[in-house]
N, C-alpha and C positions, 0 to 999 in steps of 0.2 A: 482668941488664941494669939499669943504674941508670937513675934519672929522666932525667937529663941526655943520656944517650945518648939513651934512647927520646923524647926531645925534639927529638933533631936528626933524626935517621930520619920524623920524621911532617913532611908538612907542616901547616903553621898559617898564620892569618890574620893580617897584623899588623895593630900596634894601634890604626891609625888608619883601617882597611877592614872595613867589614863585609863577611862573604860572599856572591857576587853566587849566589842563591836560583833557580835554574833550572829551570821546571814543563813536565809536556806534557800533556796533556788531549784524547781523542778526544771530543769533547759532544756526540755521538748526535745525527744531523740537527740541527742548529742552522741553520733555515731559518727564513727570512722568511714573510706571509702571500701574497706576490705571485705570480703563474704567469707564472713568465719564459717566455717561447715559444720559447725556443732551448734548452734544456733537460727533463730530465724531472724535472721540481718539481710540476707540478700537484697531488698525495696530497699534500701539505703546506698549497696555497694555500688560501684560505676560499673555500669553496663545491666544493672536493677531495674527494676518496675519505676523509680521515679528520677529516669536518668538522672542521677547524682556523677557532677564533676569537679573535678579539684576545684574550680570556682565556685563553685554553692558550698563547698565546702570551708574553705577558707572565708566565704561572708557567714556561715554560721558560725563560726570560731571568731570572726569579729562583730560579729554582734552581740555573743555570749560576754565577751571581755569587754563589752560597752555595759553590761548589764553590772558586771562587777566592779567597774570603777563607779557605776553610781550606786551601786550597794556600800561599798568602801569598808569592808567590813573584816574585821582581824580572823576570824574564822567561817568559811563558809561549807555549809551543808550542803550537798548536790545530789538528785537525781534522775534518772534516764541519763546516765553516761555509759557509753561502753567500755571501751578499757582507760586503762591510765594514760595513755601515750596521748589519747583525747586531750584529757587534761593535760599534759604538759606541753601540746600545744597552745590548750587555751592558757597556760599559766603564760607561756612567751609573749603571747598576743597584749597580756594584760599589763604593761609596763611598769604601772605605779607601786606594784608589789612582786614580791619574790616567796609566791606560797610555797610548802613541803607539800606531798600528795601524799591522802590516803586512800587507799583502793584496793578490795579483794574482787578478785571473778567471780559474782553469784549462781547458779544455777537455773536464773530464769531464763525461761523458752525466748526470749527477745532478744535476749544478754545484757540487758541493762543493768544496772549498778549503781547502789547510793555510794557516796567519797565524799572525804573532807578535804578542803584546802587550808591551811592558815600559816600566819604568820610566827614563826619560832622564836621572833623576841618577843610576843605577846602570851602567845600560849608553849610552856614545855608538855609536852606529849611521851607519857611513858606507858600507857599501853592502848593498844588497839588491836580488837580480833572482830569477824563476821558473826552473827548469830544466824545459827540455820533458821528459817522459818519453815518449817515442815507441816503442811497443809496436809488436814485430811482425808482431801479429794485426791491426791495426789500430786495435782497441779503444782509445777515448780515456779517459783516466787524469787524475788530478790532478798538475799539476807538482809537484817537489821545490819547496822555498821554502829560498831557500840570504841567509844575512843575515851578517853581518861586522860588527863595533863591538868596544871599546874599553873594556875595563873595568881599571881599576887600571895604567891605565898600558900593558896589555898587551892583544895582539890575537887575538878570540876567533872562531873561525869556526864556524855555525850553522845546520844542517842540518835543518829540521821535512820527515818522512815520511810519506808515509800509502800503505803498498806494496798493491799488487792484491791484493783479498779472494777469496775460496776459493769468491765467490757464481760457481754456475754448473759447479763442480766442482773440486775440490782438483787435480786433474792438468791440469788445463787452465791451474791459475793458477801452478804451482808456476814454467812456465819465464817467466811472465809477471814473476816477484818476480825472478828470475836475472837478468834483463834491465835490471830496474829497480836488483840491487845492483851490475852494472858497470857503471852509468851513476854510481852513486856512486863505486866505487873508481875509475872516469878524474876524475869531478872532485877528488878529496883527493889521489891522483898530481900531478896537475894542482896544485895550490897547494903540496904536499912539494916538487915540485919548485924550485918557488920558494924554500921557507923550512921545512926541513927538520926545524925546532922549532918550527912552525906548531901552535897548539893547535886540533885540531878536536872538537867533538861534535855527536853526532846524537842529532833528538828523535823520538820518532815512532809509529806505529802500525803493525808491521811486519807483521802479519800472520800470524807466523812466533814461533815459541820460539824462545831464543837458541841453541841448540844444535842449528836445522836448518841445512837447507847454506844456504841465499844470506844469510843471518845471521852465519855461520860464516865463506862466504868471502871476507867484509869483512876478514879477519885476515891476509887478502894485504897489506892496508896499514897494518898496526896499529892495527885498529879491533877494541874486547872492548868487550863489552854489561855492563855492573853489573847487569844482571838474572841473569847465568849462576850465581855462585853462589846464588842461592837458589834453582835448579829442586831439584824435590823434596821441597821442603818442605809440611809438611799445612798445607791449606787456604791456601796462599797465592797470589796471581796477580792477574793485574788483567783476566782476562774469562774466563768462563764460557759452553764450549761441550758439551752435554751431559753434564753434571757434570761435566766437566773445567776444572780449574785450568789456564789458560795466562797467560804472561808476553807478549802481542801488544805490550803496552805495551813501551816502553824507552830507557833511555837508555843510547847507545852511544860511549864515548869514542876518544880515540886514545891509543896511550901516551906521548906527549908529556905526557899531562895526569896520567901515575904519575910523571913524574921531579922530578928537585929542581930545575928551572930555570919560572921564571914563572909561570903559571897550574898548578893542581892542584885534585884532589880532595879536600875534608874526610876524613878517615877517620869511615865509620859515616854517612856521611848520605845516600845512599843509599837512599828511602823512597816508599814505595807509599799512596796516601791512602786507609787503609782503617778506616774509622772505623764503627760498626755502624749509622749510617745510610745507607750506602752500599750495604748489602746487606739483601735481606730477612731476616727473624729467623725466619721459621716457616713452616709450611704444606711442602707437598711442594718447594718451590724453594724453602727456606731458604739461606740463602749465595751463593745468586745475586746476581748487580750488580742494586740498584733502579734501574732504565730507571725512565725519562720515557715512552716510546711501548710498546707491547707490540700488536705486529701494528698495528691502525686503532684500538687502544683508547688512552685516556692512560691510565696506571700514575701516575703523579704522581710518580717518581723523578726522577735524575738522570743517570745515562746506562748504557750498557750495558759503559760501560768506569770503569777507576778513573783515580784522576789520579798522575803518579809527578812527583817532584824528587832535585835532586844540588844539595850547596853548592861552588860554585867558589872557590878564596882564592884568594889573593896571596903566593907562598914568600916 
């Protein structure tokens, strides 16, 4: 195959667009010091179960904005935040950028919250609302954070997840995650149906390897994880459950975003921020994610997950 052919087969950036740099980051409690009374925050607040004081406080809000300058990424996806004011501390701390916040108040019993940051001369943002996720058992959840803007001319739809954890028992949560991935395949049905070459991705924390089912049967609507090919690989993943490597993290496209018309994916960019600070170097949990919290102790890490990105062009 010569140059020229395998120049048209890829896409690329052209050459007045940089590529729009797209992150997602679970930041392990990223709570405020206050005790919201409608919520369970209190083991957070000062004078809580894991004395938290303005100084634990302020290192995890610089160590969070440590994490985002080596992410360096024009939009990022975040969850476990509590409110916005979080962010727009961490947004000061992080100096090389001047993100806009987004952030609704979910209904989860924690108070946690997915939110996007990004930058406004990369991406215009003209709608964003919460998607209730309304679980069967009752049990209240963090909403989907679903956002829409405008990069390069073309229209990007923007999905941050953060699907029901396994806290409480794996089989208790598994149909709880089923629930939550048909509440996404009706909304991307929902906007296909509209515009059928709609670019959508999703960010998020799924809770799930790419290759379990409610992962998997996002592929009813032509949604595949960029994490699938790398399952198997040694040592690689972005969280650590009893020595196990998993890919929780991910970013999950649709295939609108493999063809040759408008937005696409870089080939190869595709990357996990795993840099050897991010993980401890020794002792019996070597390899493991260096957390910030470890039970009521601080760790002085960063979080219990890693951060992942995808570069979007312009065909």
């Amino acid at each position: 195959m010569t140059w020229l052919t395998l120049s048209l087969l890829l896409p690329s950036c052209s050459q007045d667009t940089d590529p729009l740099v797209i992150g997602f980051w679970n930041a392990e409690n990223l709570f405020d010091t206050d005790d919201d009374p409608n919520t369970n925050d209190d083991e957070f607040a000062i004078g809580g179960r894991k004395n938290v004081t303005s100084e634990i406080y302020e290192l995890k809000i610089k160590n969070s904005a440590e994490v985002l300058a080596d992410l360096d990424a024009d939009v990022v996806g975040l969850c476990e935040v509590e409110h916005k004011w979080v962010l727009e501390d961490l947004d000061k701390a992080y100096t090389d950028r001047d993100y806009e916040i987004i952030h609704y108040e979910s209904p989860d019993e924690r108070g946690i919250d997915n939110a996007l940051m990004y930058d406004p001369a990369k991406l215009k943002v003209t709608v964003s609302r919460p998607i209730p996720n309304k679980l069967l058992s009752g049990d209240k959840t963090r909403d989907i954070l679903y956002v829409k803007g405008k990069y390069a001319g073309e229209t990007i739809h923007i999905f941050i997840n953060h699907w029901p954890s396994n806290y409480g028992g794996r089989i208790k949560a598994i149909p709880k995650r089923a629930a939550t991935a048909q509440l996404i395949v009706r909304e991307v049905s929902a906007i296909l149906a509209k515009d059928t070459d709609a670019e959508i991705i999703l960010l998020g924390d799924f809770n799930e390897d790419p290759d379990e089912m409610n992962v998997q049967s996002l592929k009813a609507v032509g949604l595949t994880s960029l994490m699938e090919p790398m399952l198997g690989q040694p040592k690689k993943g972005t969280y650590i459950y009893r020595g196990e490597d998993l890919f929780y993290d991910q970013i999950i496209v649709h295939e609108t975003l493999k063809d040759q018309n408008g937005l696409g994916i870089e080939p190869e960019s595709a990357y996990i921020l795993d840099l050897p600070k991010y993980r401890q170097q020794e002792g019996k949990y070597a390899h493991y994610t260096f957390r910030f919290w470890l039970g009521d102790t601080v760790f002085g890490g960063y979080s219990d997950h890693l951060a992942v990105r995808v570069n979007i062009v312009k065909k």
